[in-house]
C-alpha positions in Angstrom: -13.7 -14.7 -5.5 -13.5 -10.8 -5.2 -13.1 -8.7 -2.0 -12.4 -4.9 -2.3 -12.4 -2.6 0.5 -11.4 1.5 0.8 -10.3 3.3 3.6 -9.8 7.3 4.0 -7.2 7.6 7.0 -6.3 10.4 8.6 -2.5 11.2 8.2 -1.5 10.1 11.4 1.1 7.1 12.5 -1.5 4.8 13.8 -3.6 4.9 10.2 -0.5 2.6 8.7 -0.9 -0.6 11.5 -4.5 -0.6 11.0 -4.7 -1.0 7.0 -2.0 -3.3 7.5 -4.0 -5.5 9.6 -7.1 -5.3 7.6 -5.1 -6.1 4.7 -3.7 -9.4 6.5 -7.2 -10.0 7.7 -8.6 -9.9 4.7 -6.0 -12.1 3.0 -6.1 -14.8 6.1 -10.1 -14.9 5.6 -9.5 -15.7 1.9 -6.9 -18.1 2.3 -4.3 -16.4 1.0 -0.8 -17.8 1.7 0.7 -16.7 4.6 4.3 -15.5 2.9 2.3 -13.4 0.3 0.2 -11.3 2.6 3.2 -11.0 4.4 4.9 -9.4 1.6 1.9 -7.1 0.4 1.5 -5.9 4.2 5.2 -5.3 4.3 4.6 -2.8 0.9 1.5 -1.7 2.2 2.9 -0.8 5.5 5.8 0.9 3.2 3.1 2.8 1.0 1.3 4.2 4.1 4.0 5.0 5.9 5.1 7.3 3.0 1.2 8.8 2.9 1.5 9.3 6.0 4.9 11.6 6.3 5.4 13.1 2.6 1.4 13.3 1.7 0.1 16.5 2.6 -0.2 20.0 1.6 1.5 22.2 3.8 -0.8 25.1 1.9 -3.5 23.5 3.4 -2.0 22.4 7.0 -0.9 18.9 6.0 -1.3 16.9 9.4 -4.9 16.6 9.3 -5.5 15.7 5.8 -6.2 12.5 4.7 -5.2 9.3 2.4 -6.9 6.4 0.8 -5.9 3.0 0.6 -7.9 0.5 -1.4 -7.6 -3.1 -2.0 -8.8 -5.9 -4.4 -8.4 -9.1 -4.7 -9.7 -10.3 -7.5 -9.3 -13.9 -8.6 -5.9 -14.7 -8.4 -4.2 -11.1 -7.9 -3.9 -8.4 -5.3 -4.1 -4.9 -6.3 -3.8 -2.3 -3.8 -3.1 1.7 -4.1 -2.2 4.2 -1.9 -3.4 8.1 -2.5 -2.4 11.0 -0.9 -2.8 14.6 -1.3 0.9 15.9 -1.2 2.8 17.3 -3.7 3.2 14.5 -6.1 6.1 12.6 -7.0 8.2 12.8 -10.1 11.3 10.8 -11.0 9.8 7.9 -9.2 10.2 5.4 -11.8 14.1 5.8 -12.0 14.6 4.7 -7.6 17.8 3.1 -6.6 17.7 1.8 -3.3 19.4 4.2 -0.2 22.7 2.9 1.8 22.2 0.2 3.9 22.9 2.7 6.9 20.2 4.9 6.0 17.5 5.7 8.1 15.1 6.7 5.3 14.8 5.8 1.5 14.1 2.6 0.9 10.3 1.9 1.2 9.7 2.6 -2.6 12.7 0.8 -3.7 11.4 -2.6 -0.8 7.5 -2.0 -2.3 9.2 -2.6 -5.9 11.0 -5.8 -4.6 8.2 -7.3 -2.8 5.2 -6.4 -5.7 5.1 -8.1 -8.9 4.0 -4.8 -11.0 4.5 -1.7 -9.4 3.3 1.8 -10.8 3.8 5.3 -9.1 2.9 8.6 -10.6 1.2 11.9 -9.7 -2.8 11.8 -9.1 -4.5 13.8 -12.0 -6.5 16.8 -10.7 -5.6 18.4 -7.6 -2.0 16.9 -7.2 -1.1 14.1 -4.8 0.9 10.4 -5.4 -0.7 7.5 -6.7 1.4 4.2 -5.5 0.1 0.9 -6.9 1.1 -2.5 -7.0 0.0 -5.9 -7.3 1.0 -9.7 -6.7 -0.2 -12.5 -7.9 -1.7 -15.0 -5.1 -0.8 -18.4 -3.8 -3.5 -20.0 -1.9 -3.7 -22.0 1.2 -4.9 -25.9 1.3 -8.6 -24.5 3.5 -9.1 -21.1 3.0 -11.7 -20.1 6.4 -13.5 -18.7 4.1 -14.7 -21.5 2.3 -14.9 -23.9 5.9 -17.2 -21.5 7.5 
């Protein structure tokens, strides 16, 4: 089975709950197991969150510009990447995670715990971050979308 699906949100908090429920929408429909669309909303949730608050160009009066968050699921993985527009992202390869204390910092380093291949670099073109990841799936005994 493959389901894809793309969104272009709006840089605004309330974008990151609703890809995060498509995605564990999605994922219930399909029979996914519960614990691993857990995870991938967890790093989705991350992902957009960081869209959301580091991904725009202040040149070009950040707030309103937009992100893109696509999905697949495609046999038995999940792929999913995040886009935004900001200023890209070097040195993201080398992350430790931040003190336990901190209040930001750690939603790159948690993505890279909770994904099985993680990959983030700067968009080609225009500038802008490119976070991907993917997890291999574990199904549920009736997936609703086979008993419907």
């Amino acid at each position: 089975m493959s389901i894809w699906w793309s969104l272009h949100l709006r840089r605004e908090a309330a974008s990151v709950p609703l890809a995060r429920r498509l995605l564990l929408g999605t994922m219930e429909t399909a029979g996914v197991d519960p614990d691993i669309s857990y995870d991938l909303s967890v790093a989705l949730t991350e992902a957009c969150a960081n869209a959301v608050e580091h991904g725009g160009d202040a040149t070009r009066g950040g707030s309103s510009e937009a992100y893109r968050v696509t999905a697949y699921l495609d046999g038995e993985k999940c792929r999913i990447e995040v886009i935004d527009s900001g200023p890209g992202f070097a040195c993201a390869q080398g992350l430790r995670p931040a003190r336990a204390d901190a209040e930001h910092g750690r939603g790159l380093w948690l993505i890279r715990e909770l994904a099985d291949h993680v990959h983030i670099g700067d968009k080609p073109g225009r500038g802008g971050t490119v976070v991907s990841f993917d997890k291999m799936l574990k199904w549920k005994k009736d997936p609703s979308l086979l008993t419907a």
